[in-house]
Each structure stands twice: as structure tokens, then as C-alpha cells.
C-alpha atoms as a printed R data frame, in Angstrom:
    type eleno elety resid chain resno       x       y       z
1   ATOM     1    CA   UNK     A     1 -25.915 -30.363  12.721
2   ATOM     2    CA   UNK     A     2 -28.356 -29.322  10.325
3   ATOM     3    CA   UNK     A     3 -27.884 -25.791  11.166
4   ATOM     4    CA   UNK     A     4 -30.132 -23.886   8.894
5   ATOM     5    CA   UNK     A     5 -32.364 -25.280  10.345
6   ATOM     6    CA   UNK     A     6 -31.651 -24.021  14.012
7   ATOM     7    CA   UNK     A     7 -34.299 -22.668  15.744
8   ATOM     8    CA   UNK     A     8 -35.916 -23.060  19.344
9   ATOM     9    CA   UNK     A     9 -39.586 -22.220  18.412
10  ATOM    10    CA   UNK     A    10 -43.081 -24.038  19.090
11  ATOM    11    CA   UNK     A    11 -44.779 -24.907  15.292
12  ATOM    12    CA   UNK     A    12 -48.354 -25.065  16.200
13  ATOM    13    CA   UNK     A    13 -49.641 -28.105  14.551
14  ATOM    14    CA   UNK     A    14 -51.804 -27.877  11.186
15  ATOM    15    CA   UNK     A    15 -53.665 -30.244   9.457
16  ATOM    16    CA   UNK     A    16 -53.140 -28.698   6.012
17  ATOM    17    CA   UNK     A    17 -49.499 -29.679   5.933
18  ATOM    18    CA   UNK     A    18 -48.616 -33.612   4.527
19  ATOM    19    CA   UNK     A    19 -45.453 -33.766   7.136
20  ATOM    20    CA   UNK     A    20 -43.868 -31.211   9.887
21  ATOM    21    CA   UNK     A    21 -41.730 -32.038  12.086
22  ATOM    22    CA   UNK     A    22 -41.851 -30.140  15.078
23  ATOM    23    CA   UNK     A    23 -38.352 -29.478  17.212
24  ATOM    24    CA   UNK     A    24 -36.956 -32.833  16.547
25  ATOM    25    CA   UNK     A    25 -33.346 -33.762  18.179
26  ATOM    26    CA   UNK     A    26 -31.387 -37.384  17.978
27  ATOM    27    CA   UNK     A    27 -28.269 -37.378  20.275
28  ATOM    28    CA   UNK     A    28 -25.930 -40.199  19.634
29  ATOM    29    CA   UNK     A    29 -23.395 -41.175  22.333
30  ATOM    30    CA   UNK     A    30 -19.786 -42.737  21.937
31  ATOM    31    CA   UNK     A    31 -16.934 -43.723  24.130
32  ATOM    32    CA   UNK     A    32 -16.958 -45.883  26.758
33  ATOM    33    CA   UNK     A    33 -20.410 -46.184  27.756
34  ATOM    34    CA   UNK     A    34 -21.540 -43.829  25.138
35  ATOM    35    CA   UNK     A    35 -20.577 -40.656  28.067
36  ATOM    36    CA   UNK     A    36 -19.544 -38.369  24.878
37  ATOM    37    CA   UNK     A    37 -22.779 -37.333  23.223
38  ATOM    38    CA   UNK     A    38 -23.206 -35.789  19.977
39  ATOM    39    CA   UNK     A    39 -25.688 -33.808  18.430
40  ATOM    40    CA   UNK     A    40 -26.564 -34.909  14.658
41  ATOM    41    CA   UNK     A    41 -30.036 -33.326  14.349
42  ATOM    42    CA   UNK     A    42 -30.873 -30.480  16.804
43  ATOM    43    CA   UNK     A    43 -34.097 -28.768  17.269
44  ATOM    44    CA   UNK     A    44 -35.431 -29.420  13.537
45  ATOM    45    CA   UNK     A    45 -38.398 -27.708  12.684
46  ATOM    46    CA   UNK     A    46 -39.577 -28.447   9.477
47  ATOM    47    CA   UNK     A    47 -43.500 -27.791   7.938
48  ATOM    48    CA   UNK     A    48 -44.156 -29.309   3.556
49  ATOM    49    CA   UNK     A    49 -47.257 -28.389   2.472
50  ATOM    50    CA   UNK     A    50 -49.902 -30.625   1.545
51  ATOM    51    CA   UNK     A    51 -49.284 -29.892  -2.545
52  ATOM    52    CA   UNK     A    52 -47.091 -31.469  -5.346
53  ATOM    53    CA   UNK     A    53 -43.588 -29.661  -4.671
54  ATOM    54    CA   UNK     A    54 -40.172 -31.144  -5.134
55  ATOM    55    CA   UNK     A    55 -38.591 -30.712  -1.517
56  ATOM    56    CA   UNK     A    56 -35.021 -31.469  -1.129
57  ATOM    57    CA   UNK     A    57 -32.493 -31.387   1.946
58  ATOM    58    CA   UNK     A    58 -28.674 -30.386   1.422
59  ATOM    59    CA   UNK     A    59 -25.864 -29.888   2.624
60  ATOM    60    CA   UNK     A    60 -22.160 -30.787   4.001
61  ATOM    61    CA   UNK     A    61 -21.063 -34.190   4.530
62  ATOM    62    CA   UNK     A    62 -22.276 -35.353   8.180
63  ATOM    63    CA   UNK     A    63 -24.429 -32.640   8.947
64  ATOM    64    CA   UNK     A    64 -27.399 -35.008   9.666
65  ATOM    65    CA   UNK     A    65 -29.215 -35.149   6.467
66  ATOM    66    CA   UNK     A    66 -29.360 -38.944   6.452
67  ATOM    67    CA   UNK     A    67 -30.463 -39.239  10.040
68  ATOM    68    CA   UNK     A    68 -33.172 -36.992   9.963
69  ATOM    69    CA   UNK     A    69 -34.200 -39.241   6.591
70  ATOM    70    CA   UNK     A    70 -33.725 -41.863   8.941
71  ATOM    71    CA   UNK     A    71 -35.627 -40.889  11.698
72  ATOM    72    CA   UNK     A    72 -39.052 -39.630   9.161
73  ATOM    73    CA   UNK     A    73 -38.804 -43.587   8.153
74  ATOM    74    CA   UNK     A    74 -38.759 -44.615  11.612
75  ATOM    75    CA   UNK     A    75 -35.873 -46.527  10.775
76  ATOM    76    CA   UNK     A    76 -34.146 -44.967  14.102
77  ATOM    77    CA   UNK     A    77 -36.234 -43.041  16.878
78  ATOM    78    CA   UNK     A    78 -35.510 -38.905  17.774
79  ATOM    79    CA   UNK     A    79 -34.824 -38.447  21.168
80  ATOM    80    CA   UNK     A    80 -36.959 -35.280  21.578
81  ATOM    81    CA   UNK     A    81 -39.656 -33.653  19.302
82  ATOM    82    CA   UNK     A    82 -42.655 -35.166  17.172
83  ATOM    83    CA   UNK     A    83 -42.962 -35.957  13.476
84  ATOM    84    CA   UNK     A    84 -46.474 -35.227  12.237
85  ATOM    85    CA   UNK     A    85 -47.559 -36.993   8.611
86  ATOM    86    CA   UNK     A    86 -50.988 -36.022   7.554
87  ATOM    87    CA   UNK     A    87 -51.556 -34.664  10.881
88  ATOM    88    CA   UNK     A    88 -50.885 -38.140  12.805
89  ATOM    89    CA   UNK     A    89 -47.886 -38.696  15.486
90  ATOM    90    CA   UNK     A    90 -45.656 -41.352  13.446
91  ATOM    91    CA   UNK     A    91 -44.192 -42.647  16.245
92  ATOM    92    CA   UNK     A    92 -47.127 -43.098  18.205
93  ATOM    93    CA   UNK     A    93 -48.893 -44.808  15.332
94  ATOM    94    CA   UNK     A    94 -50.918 -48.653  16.169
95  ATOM    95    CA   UNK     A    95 -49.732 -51.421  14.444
96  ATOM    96    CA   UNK     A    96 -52.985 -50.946  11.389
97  ATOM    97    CA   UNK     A    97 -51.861 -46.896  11.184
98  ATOM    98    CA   UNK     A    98 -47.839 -48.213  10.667
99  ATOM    99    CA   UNK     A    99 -48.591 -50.100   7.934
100 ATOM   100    CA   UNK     A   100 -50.407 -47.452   6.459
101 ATOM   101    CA   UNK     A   101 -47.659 -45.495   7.024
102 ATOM   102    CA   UNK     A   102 -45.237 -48.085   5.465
103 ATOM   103    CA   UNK     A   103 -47.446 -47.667   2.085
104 ATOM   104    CA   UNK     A   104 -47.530 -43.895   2.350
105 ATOM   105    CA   UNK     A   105 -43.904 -43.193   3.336
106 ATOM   106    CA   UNK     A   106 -40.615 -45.079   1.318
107 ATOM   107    CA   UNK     A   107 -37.648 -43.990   1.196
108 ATOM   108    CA   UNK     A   108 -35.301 -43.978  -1.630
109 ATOM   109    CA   UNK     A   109 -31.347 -43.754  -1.235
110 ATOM   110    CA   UNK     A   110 -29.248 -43.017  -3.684
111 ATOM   111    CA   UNK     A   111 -25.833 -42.906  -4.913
112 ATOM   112    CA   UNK     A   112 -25.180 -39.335  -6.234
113 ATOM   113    CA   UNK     A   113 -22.477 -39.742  -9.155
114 ATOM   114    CA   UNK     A   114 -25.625 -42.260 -10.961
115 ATOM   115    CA   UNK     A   115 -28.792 -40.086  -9.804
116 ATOM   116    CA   UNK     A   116 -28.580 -37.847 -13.440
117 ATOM   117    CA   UNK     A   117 -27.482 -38.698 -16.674
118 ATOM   118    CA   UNK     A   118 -24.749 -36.084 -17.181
119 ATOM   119    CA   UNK     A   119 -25.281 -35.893 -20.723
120 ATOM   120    CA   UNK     A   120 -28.732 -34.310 -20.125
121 ATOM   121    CA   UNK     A   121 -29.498 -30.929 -18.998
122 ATOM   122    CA   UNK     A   122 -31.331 -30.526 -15.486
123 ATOM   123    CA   UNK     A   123 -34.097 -28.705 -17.473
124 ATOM   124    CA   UNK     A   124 -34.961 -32.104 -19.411
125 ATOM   125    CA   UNK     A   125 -35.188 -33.839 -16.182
126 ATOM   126    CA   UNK     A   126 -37.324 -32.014 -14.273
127 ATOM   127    CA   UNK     A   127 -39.816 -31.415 -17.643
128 ATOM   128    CA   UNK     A   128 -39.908 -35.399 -17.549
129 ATOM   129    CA   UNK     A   129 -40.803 -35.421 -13.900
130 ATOM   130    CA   UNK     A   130 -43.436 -32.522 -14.665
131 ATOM   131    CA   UNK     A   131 -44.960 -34.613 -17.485
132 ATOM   132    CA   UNK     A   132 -45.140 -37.580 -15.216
133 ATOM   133    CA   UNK     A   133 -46.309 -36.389 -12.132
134 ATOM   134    CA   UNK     A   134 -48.792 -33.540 -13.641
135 ATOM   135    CA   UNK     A   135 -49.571 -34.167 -17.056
């Protein structure tokens, strides 16, 4: 579970922010009939502001980094909680509104031992993203 994250609070909704995600939960079940359940996101709140930032989620293996990733690309539904993106419900979103969402919103996996070059310092990196992204 992403624990950090852990709390049982109401995030009043804000228009200013590009995503929050407001208490969301996705319970898998397994066993026969799926009668064991288990928690891999639980009561996520999460608010990114609407301004360039590099935002980044860690941490152990299986603590339910991938399906919350999962969940913001609607590739699997939450079970509880809502997932605001520029202050519209994504999973309440008409078929013209999801495929502006499909534009807006991309994921990209990646393998970590071929994300950096580890002949170059982390500085050089993010100066090349800087340059890019901001001039």
C-alpha cells in the first residue's frame, strides 16, 4: 500500500490544480472466488499543481505505484474515490471528453536499468530537460 500516502481526509476540489485525486482505493480479490481481498492503493489523496514541476512516485516493490499509474490512465477502474484532471471527473468523462483525455494524458513505462545513461551525471539530465521544456 502506498502508505505515505495514508490519510482519511476530504480534499475539497480546486480548479487550479491539473490532477488530484481525491481518497482513491482499488481492492483486488484472489482465491477461490476472489473471497481474499487485498488492498494495493488505499485512501490516496493526491493534489499537482497546475505548473511545470517534475512529479515522481516511489517506492518498494508492490506497494501500488503501478496501479495507481494504472488507474490515472483508466487502464483499470478504483473501487472508491474520484480522479479529477483539469477539474473534470475522468471516469465519468463522455465519449468526446475521453478522447480528449486520451490526447492530454499518456503514459510512459519504463524499464529502470535503461531510463539514464550511467555515464552522465543526473545534473546533465535534468539541465537537458530544463532547456527543453523551458528554454
Amino acid at each position: 500500500m502506498l502508505a505515505i500516502f495514508h490519510m482519511k481526509e476530504v480534499i475539497p476540489i480546486n480548479e487550479n490544480f491539473l490532477l488530484q485525486i481525491i481518497n482513491v482505493s482499488k481492492i483486488f480479490g484472489y482465491g477461490f472466488l476472489d473471497r481474499i481481498k487485498f488492498p494495493a492503493v488505499d485512501q490516496v489523496p493526491l493534489n499537482i499543481e497546475n505548473k511545470p514541476k517534475i512529479f515522481t512516485i516511489a517506492g518498494e516493490s508492490g506497494c501500488g505505484k503501478t496501479t495507481l499509474a494504472r488507474i490515472l490512465l483508466r487502464i483499470i477502474e478504483p473501487n472508491t474515490g474520484t480522479i479529477l484532471y483539469k477539474g473534470k471527473d475522468i471516469q465519468k468523462l463522455g465519449s468526446k471528453d475521453k478522447l480528449w483525455f486520451l490526447k492530454e494524458v499518456q503514459g510512459v513505462f519504463q524499464d529502470p536499468y535503461d531510463t539514464f545513461n550511467p555515464l552522465k551525471k543526473v545534473e546533465h539530465i535534468f539541465m537537458k530537460l530544463q532547456e527543453i521544456y523551458w528554454g
